[in-house]
Structures are given as C-alpha cells and as structure tokens.
VEXBA-378341 format. One record per residue: chain; residue in one letter; x, y, z of N, C-alpha, C, CB in turn; residue number from 1. Coordinates in nm, 4 decimals. Atoms other than C-alpha are relative to their C-alpha. Glycine has a CB too. Layout:
N
ATOM	chaine	residu	n.px	n.py	n.pz	ca.px	ca.py	ca.pz	c.px	c.py	c.pz	cb.px	cb.py	cb.pz	num
ATOM	A	a	X	Y	Z	X	Y	Z	X	Y	Z	X	Y	Z	NUM $
...
# end
This chain:
63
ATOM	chaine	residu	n.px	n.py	n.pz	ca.px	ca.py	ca.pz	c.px	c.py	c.pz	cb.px	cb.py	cb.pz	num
ATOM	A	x	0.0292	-0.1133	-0.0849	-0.9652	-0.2234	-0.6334	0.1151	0.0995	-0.0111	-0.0221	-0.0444	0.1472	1 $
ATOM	A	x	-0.0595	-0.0749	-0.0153	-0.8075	0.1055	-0.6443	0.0629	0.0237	0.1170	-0.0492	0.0648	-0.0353	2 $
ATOM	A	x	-0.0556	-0.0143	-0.1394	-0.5774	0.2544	-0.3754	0.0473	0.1542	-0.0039	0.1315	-0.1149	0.0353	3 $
ATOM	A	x	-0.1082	-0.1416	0.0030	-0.4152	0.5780	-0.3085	0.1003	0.0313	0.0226	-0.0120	0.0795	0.0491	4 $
ATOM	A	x	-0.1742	0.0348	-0.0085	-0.0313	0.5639	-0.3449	0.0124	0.0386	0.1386	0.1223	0.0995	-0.1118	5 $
ATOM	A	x	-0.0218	-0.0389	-0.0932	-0.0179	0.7909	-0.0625	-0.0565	-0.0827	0.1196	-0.0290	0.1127	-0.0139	6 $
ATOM	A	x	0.0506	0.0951	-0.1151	-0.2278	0.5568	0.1750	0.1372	-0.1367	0.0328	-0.1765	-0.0817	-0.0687	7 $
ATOM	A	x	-0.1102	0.1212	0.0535	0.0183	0.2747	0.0863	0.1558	0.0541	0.1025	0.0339	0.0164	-0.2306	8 $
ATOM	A	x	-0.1396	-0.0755	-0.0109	0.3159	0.5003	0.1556	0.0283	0.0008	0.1635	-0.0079	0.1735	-0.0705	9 $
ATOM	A	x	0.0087	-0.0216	-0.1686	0.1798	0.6055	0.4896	0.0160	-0.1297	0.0854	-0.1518	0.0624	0.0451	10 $
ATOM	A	x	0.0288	0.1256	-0.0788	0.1065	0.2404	0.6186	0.1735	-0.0542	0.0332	-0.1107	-0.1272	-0.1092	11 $
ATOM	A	x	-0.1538	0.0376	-0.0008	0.4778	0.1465	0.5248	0.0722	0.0713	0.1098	0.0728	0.0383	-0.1387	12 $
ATOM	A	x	-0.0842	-0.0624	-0.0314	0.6136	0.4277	0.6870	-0.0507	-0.0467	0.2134	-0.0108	0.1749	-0.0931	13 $
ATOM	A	x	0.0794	-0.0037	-0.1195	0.3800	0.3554	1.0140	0.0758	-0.1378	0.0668	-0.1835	-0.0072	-0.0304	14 $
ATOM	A	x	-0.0559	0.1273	-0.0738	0.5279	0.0004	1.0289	0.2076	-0.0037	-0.0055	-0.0862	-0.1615	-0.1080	15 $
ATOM	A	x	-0.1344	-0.0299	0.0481	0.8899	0.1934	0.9812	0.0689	-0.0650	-0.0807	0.0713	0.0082	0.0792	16 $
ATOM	A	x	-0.0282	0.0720	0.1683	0.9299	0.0273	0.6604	0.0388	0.1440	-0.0983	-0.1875	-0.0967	-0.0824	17 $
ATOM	A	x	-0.0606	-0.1463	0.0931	1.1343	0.3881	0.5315	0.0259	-0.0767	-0.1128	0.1582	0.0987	0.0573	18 $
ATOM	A	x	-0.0146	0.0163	0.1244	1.2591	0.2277	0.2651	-0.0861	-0.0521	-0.0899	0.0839	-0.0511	-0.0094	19 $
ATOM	A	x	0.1157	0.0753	0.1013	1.0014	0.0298	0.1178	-0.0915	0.1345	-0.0487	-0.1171	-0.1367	0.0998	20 $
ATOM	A	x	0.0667	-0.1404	0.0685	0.7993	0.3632	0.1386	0.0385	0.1070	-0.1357	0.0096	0.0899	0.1075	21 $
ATOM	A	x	-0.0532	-0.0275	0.0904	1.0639	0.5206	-0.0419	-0.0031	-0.0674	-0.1449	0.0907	0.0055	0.0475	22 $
ATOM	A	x	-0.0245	0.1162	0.1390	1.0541	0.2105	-0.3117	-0.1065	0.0170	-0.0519	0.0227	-0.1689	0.0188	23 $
ATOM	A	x	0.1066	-0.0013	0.0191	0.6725	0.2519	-0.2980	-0.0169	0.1297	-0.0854	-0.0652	-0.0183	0.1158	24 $
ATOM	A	x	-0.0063	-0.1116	0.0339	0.6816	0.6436	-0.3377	0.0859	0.0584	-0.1870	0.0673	0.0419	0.1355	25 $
ATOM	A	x	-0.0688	-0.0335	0.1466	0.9006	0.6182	-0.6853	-0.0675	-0.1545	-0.0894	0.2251	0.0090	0.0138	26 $
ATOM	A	x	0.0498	0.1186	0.0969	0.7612	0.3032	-0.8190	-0.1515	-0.0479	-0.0223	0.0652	-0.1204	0.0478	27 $
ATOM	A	x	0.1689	0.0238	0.0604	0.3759	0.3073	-0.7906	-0.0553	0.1350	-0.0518	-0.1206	-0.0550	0.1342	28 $
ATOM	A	x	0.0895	-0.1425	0.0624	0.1071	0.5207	-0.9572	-0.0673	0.0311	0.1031	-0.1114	-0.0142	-0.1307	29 $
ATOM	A	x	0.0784	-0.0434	-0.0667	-0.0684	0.7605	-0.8120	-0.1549	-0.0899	0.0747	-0.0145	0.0993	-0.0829	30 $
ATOM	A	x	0.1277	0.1218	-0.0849	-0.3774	0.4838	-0.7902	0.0758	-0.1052	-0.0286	-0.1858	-0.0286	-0.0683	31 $
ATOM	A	x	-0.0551	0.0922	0.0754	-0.2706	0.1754	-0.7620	-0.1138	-0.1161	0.0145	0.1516	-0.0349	0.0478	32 $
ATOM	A	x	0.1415	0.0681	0.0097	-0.4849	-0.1095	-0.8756	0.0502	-0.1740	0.0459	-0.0795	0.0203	-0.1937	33 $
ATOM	A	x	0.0118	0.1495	-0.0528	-0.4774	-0.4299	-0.6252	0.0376	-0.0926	-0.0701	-0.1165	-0.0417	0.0287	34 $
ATOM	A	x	0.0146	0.1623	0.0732	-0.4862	-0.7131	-0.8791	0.1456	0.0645	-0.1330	-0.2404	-0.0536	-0.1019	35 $
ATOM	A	x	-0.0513	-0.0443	0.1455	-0.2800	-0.4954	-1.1735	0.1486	0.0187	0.0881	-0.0899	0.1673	-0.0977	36 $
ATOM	A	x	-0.1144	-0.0607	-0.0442	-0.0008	-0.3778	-0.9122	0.0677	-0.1724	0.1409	-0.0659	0.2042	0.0877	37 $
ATOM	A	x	0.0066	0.1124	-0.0847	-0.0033	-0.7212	-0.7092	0.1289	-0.0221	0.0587	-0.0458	-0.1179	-0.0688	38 $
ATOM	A	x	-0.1336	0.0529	-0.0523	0.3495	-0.8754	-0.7375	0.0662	0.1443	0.0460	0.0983	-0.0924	-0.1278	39 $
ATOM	A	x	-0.1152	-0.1239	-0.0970	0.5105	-0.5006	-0.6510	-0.0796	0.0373	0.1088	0.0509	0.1684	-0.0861	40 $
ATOM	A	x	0.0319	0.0491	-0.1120	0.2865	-0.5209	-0.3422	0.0358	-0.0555	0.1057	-0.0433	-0.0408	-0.0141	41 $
ATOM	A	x	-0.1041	0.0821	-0.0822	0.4209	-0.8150	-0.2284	0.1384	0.0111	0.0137	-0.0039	-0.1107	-0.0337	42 $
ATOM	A	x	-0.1376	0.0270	-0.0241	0.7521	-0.7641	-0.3012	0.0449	0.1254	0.0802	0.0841	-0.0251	-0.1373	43 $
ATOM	A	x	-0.0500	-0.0589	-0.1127	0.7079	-0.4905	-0.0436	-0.0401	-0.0128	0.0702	0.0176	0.0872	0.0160	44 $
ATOM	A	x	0.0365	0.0520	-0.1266	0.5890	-0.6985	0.1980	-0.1605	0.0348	0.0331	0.1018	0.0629	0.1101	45 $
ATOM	A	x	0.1164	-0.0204	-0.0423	0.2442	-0.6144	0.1916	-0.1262	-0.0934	-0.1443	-0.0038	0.1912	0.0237	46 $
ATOM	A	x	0.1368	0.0709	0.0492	-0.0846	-0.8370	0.1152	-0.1259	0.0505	-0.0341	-0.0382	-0.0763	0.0827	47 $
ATOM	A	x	0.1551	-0.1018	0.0257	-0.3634	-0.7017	-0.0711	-0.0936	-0.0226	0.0666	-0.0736	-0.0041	-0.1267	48 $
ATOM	A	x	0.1429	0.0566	-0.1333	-0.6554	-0.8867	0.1568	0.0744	0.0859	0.1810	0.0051	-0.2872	0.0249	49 $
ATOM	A	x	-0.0300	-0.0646	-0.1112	-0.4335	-0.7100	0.4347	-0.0534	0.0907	-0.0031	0.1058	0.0218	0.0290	50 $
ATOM	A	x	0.0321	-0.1677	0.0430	-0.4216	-0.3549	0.2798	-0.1828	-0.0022	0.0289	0.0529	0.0453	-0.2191	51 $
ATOM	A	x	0.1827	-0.0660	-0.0231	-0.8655	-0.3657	0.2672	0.0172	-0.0096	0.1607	-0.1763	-0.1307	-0.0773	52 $
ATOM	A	x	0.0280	-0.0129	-0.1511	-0.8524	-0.4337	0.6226	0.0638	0.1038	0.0752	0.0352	-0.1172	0.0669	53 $
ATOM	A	x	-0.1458	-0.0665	-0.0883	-0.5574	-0.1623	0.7478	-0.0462	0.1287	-0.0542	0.1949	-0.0542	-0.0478	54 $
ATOM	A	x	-0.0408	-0.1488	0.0417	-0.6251	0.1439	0.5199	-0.1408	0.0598	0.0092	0.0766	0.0200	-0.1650	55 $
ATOM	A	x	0.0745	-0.0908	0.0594	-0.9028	0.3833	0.5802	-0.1128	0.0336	-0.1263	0.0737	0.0493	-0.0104	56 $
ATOM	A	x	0.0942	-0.0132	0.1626	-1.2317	0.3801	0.3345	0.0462	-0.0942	-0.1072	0.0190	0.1612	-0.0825	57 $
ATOM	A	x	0.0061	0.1668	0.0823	-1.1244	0.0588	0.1803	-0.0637	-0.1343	0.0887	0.1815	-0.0558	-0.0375	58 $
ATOM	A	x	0.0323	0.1037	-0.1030	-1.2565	-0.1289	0.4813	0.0079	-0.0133	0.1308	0.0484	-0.0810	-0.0194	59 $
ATOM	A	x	-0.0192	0.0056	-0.1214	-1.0507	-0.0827	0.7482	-0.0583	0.1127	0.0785	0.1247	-0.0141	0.0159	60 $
ATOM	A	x	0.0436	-0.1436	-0.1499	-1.0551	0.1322	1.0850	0.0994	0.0612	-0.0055	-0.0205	-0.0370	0.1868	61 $
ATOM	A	x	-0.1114	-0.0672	-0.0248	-0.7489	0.2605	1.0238	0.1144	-0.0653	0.0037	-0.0096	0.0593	0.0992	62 $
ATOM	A	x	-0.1159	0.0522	0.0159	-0.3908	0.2291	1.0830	0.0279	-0.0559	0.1274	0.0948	0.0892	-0.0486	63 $
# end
C-alpha cells in the first residue's frame, strides 16, 4: 500500500515525535510503499497495520 510522505510526517509530528518527522521528511519518498519502506517505518517507531488505522483515506478516522 501506498502512503503519502506528508501523512506520515504529520502523524509523527502529532505524537511530538519532531525528530523522527524530521528523519521521516529527508529519508522517505514522496509515496511510500508499506511493505517496500517497512524496516524505515519501524525504525521510526511506527507499525504499518497501525498507520491503515490512524491516517485518513487509508482506513482510518483520522488522527
């Protein structure tokens, strides 16, 4: 599944995770693809089965 860097970015920043956003903001692509971008995901603390539930038009209700 695709994502939209910027969705990603926002969620981080929502759970005041500045830096990770920052880490996110220079180190992913513009889409990023769930299964292809996985381990740099996790290694900013975030779970892809989370992300569908949390972000907006991937599943969730929001942030």
């Amino acid at each position: 599944m695709n994502i939209d860097k910027s969705q990603i970015i926002e969620l981080l920043r929502s759970r005041g995770d500045e830096d990770k956003a920052s880490r996110a903001e220079s180190e992913l692509p513009d889409q990023v693809d769930s299964e292809q971008h996985k381990g740099l995901l996790e290694s900013l603390g975030l779970d892809v089965g989370d992300l569908t539930s949390k972000l907006p038009g991937i599943g969730g209700l929001g942030l």
